[in-house]
Every structure is written in C-alpha cells, then in structure tokens.
C-alpha positions in Angstrom: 0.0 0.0 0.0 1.0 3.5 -0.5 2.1 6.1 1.7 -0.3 8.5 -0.4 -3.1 5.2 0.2 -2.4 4.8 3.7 -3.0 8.4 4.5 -6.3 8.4 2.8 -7.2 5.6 4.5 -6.3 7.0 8.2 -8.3 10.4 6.9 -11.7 8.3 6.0 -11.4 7.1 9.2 -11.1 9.8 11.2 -13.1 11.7 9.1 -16.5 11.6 11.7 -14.1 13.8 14.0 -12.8 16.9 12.7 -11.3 18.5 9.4 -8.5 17.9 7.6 -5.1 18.9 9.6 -2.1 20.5 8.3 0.0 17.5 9.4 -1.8 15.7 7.0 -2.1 18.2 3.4 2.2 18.9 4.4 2.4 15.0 4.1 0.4 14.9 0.8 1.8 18.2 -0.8 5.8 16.8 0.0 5.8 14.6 -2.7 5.0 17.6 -4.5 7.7 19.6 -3.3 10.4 19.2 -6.4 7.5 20.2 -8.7 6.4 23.4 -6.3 9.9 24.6 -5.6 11.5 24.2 -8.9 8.6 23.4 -11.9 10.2 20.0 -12.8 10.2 17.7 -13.5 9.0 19.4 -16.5 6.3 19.7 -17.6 4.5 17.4 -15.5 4.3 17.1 -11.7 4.7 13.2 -11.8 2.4 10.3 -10.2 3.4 10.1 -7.0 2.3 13.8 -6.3 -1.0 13.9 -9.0 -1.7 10.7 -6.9 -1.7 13.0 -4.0 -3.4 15.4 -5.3 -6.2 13.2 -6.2 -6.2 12.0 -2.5 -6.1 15.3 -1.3 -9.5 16.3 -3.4 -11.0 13.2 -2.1 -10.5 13.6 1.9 -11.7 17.7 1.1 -15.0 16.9 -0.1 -17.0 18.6 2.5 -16.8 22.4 2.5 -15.1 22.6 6.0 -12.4 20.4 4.9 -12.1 21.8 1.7 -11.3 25.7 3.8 -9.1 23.9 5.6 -6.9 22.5 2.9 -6.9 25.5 1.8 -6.1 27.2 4.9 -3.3 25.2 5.3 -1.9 25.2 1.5 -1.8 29.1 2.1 0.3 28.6 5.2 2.8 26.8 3.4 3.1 28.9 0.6 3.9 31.9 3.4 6.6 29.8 4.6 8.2 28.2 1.8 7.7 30.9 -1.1 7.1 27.8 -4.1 7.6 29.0 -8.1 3.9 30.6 -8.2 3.5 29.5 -11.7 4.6 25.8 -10.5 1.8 25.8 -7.7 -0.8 27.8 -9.9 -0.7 24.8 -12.2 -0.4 21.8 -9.8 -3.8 20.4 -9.6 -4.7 21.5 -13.3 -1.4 19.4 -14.5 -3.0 16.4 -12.4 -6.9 16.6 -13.7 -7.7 17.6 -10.1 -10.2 20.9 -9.4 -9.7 21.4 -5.5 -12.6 24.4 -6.0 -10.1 26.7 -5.5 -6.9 28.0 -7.1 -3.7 27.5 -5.4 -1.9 31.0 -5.5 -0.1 33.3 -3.1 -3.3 36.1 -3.1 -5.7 33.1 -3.1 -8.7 33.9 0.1 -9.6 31.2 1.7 -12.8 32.7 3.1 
C-alpha cells in the first residue's frame, strides 16, 4: 500500500471527527515539493504527487475540509515561497479541481 493510500485511509477514518489537519495536506503536498519549488520535472508534476493530489481532493469533499486544505496550502506557501507558476498549475497538471486555485493572493474565506 501506499504512503499517499495509507494516509487516505487514516483520513476516511477519522473523518467523523474533525477536518483535515495540516499535518496531514504537508504530508500529501511533499511529494510535490520538487515540482512546487523548482517546476520540474517538466512539464508534469509526476504520479506520485498527482496521486496525491487526487487523494487530497477526495478527503476535502466537505466544505469545512475543503477551507481547511486550503487554509493550510496558504500557510505553506507563506513559509516556503514555491515557483507561483509551479503551484498555480499543480492540480490543473494532475486533472484535479480542488474548488479553489492554489496562488499566493488566493482567500480562503
């Protein structure tokens, strides 16, 4: 089983008790982290990290959660300044809408 698969399974399971945590969106996102620092491997993020992405839509689907990933995408783009055009793209390069865009002015309200 897969890291990215094992995740999604502890989230499904805990999903009765509260929202997505950052703990958990850091853990998905760092296998995107070549890709959102540097824009390669070009021009495509990979599978590993589209995988992630996909698991990261799927444990958002309620509206709170869905804040809260992005909530907590927003702090990481504060902190670790990624090539904006690199995280603009991410989930359009892996066929994944999170219903928002990932930016640095994105509001998460």
């Amino acid at each position: 089983m897969t890291a990215t698969m094992m995740i999604a399974s502890l989230l499904f399971l805990g999903a009765a008790e509260a929202a997505v945590d950052c703990a958990t969106v850091t853990a998905l996102l760092s296998t995107c982290s070549t890709f959102i620092a540097y824009g390669t491997p070009d021009p495509y993020p990979g599978t590993p990290c589209c995988d992630a992405m996909t698991t990261l839509n799927m444990v958002a689907e309620p509206l709170e959660d869905r804040h809260a990933v992005c909530t907590c995408i927003m702090g990481l783009i504060d902190a670790y300044s990624p090539n904006a055009t690199a995280i603009a793209t991410l989930a359009g390069f892996c066929g994944v809408s999170l219903g928002f865009s990932i930016s640095p002015n994105t509001d998460c309200n």
